[in-house]
N, C-alpha and C positions, 0 to 999 in steps of 0.2 A: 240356591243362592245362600252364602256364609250371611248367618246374621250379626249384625253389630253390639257386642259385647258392652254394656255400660261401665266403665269402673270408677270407683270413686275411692277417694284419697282413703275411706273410714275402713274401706274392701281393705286394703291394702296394708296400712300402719305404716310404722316406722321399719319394716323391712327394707334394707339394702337389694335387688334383684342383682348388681354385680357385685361377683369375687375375683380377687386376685390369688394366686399360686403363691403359697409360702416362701418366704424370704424371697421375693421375687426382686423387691426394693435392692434388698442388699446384694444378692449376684448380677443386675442386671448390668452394670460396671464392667465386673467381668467376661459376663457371654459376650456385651457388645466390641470389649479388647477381644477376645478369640474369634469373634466371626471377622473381624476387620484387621487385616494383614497388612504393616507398611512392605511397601514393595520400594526397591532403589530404582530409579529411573537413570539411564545412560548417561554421563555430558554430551555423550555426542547425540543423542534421541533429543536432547533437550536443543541442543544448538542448530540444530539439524533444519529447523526454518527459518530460523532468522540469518543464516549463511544463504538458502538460497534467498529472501527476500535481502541481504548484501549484495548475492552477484547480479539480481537483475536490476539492481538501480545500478549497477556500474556497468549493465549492458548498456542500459538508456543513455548514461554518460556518454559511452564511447562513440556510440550509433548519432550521437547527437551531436559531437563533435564531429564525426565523418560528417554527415548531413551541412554543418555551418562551414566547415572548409569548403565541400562544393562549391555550394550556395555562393563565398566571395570567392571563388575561382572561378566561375561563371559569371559572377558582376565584372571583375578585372578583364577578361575575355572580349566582355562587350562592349566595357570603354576602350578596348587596344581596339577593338574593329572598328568603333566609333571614328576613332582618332586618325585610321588608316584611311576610312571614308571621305574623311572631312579632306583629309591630305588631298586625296585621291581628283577629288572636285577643282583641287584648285591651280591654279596654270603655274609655269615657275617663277613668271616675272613678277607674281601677288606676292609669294614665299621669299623671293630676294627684296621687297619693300618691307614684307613685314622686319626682317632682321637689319636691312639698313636703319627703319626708324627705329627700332625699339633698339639699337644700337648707340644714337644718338639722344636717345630721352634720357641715356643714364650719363 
């Protein structure tokens, strides 16, 4: 078993234990410009998502327009059935009263 080593401040002094590499301060500037290369990035690499995040909201748009046309072309549909229904119930002598009276109310 390693046994545990005492040390104390007096063992030691005023000794530094880290050194650094000569003019390390003053190139360190430079290494970090040579290891680090700007590189150009594309316009088109750069636009390149935010077109498709463009065309899929104007998919939704349009899907969602089709969708709402249905939708009141199928309301319209079922008031004209509605209305043919209504027709349909009713004898002709009722349809000749209704237009006599409401002929006369005006």
């Amino acid at each position: 078993m390693k046994e545990n080593k005492h040390l104390s401040l007096d063992k030691i002094g005023n000794k530094i234990p880290f050194t650094v590499p000569d003019n390390y301060f003053d190139e360190f500037a430079l290494q970090m410009e040579s290891q680090t290369d700007v590189v150009a990035v594309p316009v088109k690499k750069l636009l390149k998502p935010w077109m498709y995040m463009a065309a899929m909201f104007i998919g939704i748009l349009l899907l969602s327009n089709v969708a709402y046309t249905v939708y009141n072309g199928n309301i319209n549909k079922n008031k004209e059935n509605y209305e043919m229904y209504v027709y349909s119930q009713l004898d002709e002598s009722v349809i000749f009263d209704y237009y006599l009276n409401d002929s006369n109310a005006k």
